[in-house]
N, C-alpha and C positions, 0 to 999 in steps of 0.2 A: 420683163418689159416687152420683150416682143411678139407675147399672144396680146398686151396691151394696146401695140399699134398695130398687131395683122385687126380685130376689134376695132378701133379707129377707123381705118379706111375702108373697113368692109360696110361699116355703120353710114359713115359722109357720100363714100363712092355708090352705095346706093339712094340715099336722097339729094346726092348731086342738081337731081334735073328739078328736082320741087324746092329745092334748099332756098333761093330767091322768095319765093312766095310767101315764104315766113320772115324771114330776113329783112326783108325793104315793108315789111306791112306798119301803115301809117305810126302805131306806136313805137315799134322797133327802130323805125327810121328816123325818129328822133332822139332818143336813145344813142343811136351812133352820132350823130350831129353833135349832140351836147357832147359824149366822149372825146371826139378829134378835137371840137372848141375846147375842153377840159385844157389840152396838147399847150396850148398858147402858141401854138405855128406860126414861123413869118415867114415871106415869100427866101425861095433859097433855101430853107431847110432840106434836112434828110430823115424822114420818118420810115421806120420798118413795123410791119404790122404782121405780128404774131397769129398765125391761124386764120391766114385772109379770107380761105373759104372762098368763096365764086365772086370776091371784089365787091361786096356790098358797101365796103369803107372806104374804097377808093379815092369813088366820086370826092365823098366830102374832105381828104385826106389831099386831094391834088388842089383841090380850092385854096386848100388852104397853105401851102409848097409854089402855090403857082409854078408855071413853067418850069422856072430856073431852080426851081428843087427836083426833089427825087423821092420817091416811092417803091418798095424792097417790101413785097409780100410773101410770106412765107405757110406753106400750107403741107402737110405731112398727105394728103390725100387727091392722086393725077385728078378723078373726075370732078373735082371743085376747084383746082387749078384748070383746068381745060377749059372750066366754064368762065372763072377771071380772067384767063389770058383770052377769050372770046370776045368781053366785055372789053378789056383794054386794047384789042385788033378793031374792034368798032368803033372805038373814040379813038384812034389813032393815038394814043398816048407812049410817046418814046420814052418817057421820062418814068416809066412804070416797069419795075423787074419782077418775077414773078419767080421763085423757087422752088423747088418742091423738096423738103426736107422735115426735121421734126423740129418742133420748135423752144423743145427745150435742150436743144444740142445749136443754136442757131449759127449758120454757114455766113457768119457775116463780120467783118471785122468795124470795128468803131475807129472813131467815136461816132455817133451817130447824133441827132439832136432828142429825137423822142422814139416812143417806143408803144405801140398800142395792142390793146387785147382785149378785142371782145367777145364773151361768151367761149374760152377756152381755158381759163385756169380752171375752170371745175371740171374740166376732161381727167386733169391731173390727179394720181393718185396724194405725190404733195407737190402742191405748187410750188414751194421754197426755193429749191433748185432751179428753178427752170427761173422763174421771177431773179435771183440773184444775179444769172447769164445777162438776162434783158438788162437789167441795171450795168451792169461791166459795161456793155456796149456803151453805153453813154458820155458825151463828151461832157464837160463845164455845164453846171442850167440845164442839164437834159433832163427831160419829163418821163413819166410814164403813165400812161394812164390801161385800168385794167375794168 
């Protein structure tokens, strides 16, 4: 497993800096839209998002949390965190935690309300694992959407 994430972050950390431009491109960013709406989020919530990548799901992910919720991104690769935690130092977003860890071992205790992943279970050799962790995390009525 661990020539699988040295691969990983050699692969992200170098499209780090172009990763956005596919990411938020007008069909993709729908795509993410409808997944967080998938979520059923109400304000207050706590969502953690699997494999945040440079915070492309953010945005729509705190819309939907408002304030008085919480946001817990989790990204296995520094230059796609660096580039989220850029994005959320420029919307000033207190309420936005940013980790850097693997995301099928996730550093975060529940219950949580929902759980999101997009464009990473096919990283996974088996997703099973890593998807069963996600679901733990979960309080009562918690979601996941993949």
């Amino acid at each position: 497993m661990p020539d699988d994430v040295t691969a990983t972050q050699s692969f992200y950390g170098r499209w780090a800096r172009v990763y956005d431009w596919v990411a938020t491109a007008p069909g993709v960013e729908s795509w993410r839209s409808r997944a967080v709406a998938s979520l059923a989020l109400d304000p207050g919530d706590t969502v953690v998002e699997m494999g945040c990548g440079t915070g492309a799901n953010v945005p729509h992910l705190r819309e939907a949390v408002g304030p008085e919720g919480r946001v817990v991104g989790i990204d296995l690769t520094r230059g796609m965190l660096r580039r989220a935690g850029e994005r959320v130092d420029r919307e000033g977003w207190d309420d936005v935690n940013l980790v850097q860890a693997d995301a099928t071992r996730p550093p975060v205790s529940g219950p949580v309300d929902a759980v999101l992943a997009t464009f990473v279970v096919g990283m996974f050799p088996d997703p099973r694992p890593a998807v069963d962790a996600w679901v733990d995390l979960l309080g009562p009525g918690g979601r996941v959407a993949l």
